[in-house]
DRENNU-166731 format. One record per residue (C-alpha): x, y, z; residue in one letter; residue number from 1. Coordinates in nm, 4 decimals. Layout:
% residues N
@x=X y=Y z=Z resn=A resi=NUM
...
This chain:
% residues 163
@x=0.0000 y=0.0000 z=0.0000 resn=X resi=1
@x=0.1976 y=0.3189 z=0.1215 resn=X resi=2
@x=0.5678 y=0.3339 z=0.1379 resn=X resi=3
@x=0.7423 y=0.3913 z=0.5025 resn=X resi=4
@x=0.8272 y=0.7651 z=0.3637 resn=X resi=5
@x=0.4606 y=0.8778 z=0.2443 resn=X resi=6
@x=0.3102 y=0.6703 z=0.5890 resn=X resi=7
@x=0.5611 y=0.8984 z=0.7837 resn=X resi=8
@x=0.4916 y=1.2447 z=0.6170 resn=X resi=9
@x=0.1004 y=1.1593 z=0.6705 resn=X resi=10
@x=0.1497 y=1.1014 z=1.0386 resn=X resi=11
@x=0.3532 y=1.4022 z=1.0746 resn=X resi=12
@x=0.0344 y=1.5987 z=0.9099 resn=X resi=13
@x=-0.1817 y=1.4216 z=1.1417 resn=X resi=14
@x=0.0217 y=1.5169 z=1.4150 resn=X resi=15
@x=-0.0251 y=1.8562 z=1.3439 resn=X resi=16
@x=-0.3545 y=1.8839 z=1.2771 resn=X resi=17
@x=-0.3962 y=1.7256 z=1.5854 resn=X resi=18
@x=-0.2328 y=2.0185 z=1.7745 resn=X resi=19
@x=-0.4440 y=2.2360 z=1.5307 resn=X resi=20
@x=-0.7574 y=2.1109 z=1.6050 resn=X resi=21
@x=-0.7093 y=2.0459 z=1.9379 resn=X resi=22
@x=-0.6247 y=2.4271 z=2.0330 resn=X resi=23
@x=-0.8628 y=2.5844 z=1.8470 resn=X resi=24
@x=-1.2109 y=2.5305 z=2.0666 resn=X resi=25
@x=-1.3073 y=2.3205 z=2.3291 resn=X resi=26
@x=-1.5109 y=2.0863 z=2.0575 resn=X resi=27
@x=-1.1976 y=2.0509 z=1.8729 resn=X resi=28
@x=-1.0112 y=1.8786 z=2.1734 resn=X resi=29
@x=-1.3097 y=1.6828 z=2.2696 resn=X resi=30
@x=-1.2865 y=1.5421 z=1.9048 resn=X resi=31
@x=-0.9050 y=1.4540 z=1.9330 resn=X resi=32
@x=-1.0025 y=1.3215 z=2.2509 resn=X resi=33
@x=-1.2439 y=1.0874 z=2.1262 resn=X resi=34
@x=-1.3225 y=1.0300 z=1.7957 resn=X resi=35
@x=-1.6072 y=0.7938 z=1.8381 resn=X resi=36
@x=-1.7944 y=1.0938 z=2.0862 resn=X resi=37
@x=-1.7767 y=1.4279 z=2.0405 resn=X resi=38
@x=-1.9871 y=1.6885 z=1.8952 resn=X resi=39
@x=-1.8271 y=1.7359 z=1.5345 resn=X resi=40
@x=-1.8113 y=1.4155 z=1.3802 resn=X resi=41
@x=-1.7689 y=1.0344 z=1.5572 resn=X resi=42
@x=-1.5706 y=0.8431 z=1.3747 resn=X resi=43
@x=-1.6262 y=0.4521 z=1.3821 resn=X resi=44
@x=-1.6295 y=0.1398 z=1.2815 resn=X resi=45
@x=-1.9009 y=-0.0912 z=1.1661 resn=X resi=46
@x=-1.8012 y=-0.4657 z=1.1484 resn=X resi=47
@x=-2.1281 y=-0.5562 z=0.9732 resn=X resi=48
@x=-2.0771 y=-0.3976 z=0.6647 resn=X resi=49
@x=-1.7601 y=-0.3831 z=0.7303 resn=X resi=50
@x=-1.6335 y=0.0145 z=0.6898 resn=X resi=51
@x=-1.5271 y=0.2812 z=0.8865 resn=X resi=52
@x=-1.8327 y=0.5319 z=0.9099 resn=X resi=53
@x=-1.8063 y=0.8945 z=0.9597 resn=X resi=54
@x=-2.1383 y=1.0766 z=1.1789 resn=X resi=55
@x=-2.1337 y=1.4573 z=1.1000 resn=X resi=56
@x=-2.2899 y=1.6385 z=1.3848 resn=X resi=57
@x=-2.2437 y=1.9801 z=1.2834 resn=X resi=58
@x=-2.0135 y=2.2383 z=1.1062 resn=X resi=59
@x=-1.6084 y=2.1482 z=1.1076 resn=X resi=60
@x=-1.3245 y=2.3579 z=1.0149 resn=X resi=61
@x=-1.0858 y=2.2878 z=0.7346 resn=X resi=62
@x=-0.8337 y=2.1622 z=1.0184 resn=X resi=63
@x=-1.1589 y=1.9668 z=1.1794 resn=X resi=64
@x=-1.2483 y=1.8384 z=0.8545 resn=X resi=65
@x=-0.8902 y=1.7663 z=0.7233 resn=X resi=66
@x=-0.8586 y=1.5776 z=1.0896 resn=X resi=67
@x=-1.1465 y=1.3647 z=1.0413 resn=X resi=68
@x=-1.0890 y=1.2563 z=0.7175 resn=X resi=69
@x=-0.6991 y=1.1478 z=0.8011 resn=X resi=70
@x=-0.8548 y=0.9934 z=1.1003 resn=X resi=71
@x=-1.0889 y=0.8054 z=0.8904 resn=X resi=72
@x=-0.8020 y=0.6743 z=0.6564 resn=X resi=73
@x=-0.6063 y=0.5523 z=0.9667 resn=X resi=74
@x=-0.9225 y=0.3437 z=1.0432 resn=X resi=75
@x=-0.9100 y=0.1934 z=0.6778 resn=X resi=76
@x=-0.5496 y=0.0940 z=0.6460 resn=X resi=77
@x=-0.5210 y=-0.0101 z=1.0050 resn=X resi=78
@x=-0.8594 y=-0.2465 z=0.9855 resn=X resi=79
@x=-0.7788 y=-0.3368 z=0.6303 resn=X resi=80
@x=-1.1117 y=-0.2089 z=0.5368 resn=X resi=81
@x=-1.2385 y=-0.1090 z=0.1947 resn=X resi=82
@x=-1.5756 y=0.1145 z=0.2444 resn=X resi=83
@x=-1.6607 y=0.4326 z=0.3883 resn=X resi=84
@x=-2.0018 y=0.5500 z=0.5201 resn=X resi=85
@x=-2.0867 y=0.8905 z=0.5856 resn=X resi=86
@x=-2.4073 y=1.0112 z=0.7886 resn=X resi=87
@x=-2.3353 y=1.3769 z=0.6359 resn=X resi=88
@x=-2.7203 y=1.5026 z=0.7430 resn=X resi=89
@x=-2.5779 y=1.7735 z=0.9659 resn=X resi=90
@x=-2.2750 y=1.8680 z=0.7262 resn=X resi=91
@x=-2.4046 y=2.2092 z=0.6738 resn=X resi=92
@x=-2.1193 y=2.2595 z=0.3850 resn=X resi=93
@x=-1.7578 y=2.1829 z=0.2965 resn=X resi=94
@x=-1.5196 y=2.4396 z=0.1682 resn=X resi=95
@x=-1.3559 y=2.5036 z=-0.1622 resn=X resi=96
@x=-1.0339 y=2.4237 z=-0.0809 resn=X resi=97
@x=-1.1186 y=2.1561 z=0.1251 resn=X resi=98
@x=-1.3441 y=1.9796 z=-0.1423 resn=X resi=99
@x=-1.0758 y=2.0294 z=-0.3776 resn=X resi=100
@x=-0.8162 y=1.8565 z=-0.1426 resn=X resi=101
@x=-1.0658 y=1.5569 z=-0.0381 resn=X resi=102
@x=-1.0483 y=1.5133 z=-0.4764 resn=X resi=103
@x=-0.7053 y=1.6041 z=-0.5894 resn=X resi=104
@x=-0.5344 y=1.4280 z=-0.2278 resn=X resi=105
@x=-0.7414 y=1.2790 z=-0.0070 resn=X resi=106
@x=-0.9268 y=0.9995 z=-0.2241 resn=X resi=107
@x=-0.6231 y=0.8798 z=-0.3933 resn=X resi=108
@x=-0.4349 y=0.8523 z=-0.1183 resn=X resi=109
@x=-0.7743 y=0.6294 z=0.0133 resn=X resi=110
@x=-0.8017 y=0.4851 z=-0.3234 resn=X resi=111
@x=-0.3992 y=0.3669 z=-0.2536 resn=X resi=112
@x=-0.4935 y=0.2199 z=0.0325 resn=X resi=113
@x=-0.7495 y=-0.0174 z=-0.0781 resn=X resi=114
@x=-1.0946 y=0.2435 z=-0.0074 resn=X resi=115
@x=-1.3258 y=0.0665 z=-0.2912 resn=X resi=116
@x=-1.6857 y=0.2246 z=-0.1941 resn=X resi=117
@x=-1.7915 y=0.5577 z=-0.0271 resn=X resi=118
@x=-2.1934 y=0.5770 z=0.0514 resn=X resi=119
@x=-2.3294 y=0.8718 z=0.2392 resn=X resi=120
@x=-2.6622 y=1.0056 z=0.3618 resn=X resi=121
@x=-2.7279 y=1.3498 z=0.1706 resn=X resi=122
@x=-2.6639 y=1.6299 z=0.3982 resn=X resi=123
@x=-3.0070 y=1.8095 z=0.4855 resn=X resi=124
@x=-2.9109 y=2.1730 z=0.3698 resn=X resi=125
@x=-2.8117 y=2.2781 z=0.0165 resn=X resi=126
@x=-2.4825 y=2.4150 z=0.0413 resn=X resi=127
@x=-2.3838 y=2.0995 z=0.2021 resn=X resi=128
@x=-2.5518 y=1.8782 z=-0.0915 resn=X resi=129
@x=-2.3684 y=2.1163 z=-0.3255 resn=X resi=130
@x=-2.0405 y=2.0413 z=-0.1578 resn=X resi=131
@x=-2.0763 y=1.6214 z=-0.1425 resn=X resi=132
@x=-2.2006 y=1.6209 z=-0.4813 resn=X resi=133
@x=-1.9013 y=1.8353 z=-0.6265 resn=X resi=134
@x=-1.6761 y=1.5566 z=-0.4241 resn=X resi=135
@x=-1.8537 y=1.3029 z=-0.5339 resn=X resi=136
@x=-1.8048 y=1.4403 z=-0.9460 resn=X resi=137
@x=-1.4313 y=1.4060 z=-0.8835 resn=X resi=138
@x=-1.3674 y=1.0992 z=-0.7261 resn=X resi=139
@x=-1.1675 y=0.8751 z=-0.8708 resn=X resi=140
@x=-1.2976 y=0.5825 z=-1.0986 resn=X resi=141
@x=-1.1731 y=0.2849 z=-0.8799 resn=X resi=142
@x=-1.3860 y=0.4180 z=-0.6191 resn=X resi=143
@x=-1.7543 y=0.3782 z=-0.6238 resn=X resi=144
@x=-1.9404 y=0.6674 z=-0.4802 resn=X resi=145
@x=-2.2772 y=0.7174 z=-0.4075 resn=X resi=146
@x=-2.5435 y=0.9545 z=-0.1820 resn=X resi=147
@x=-2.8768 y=0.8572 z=-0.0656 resn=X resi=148
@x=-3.1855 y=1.0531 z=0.0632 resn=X resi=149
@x=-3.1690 y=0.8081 z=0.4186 resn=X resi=150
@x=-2.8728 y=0.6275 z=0.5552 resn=X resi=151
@x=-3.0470 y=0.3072 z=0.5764 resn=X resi=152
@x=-3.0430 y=0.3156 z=0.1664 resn=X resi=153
@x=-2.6676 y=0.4010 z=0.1800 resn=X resi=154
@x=-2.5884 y=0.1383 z=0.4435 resn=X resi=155
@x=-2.7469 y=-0.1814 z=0.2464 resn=X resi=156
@x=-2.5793 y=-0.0111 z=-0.0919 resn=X resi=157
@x=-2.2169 y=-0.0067 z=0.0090 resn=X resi=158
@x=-2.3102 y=-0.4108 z=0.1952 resn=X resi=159
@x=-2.3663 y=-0.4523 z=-0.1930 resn=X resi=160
@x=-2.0703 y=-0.3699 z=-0.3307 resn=X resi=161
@x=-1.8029 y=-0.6365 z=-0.4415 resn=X resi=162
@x=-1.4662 y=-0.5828 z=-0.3178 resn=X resi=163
């Protein structure tokens, strides 16, 4: 999968985000804390499907978002898992710069380490159904992507994909 020099250059950027998002509010540390329970976004994993699912519970910052996401990649490669779901009903909206680095970084790097299917719940607002469906547009091609109207839909989708 990743070589020992591009798995030590993303924990050094984890590392710092972590310091990021850990000084910048008191949700941020509670997220570094514990990723499965805080108030931005628990990150776990579901052995029944199996994938690592991400639970948006409100707004994140580029370093919040940027955390989660490397968070959520650490899940895959250390679980050996190959599908992503995302309950993104409270994702209010992603930024510019941070869809374009989810596309042009984040998903190969995922798509590198094995990340085969992405299913989400559509976030409730526009702006934030704007910003997963401009993700989705770029993904790459070895990764199936897809966005329901409930996360029940999205959960028995991604049980259906081959890997």
């Amino acid at each position: 999968m990743t070589d020992d020099a591009t798995e030590a250059r993303e924990k050094d950027s984890l590392r710092q985000l972590t310091e990021v998002v850990r000084t910048e509010s008191s949700d941020g540390a509670r997220l570094v804390a514990n990723l499965a329970d805080n108030p931005i976004c628990r990150i776990t994993v579901d052995a029944a499907i199996p994938c690592v699912v991400l639970a948006w519970g409100r707004y994140a910052t580029s370093a919040q978002f940027r955390f989660v996401h490397e968070s959520a990649l650490q899940l895959l490669r250390r679980n050996a898992l190959h599908r992503i779901l995302g309950d993104d009903t409270a994702l209010a909206m992603i930024g510019v710069d941070d869809q374009a680095w989810i596309r042009e970084d984040w998903m190969p790097r995922a798509a590198t380490e094995g990340l085969k299917a992405a299913a989400s719940k559509y976030p409730n607002g526009f702006f934030g159904r704007q910003s997963v469906a401009n993700i989705m547009s770029g993904a790459p091609r070895e990764i199936a992507v897809r966005s329901f109207e409930k996360l029940d839909e999205a959960r028995a989708w991604l049980q259906t994909v081959q890997i």
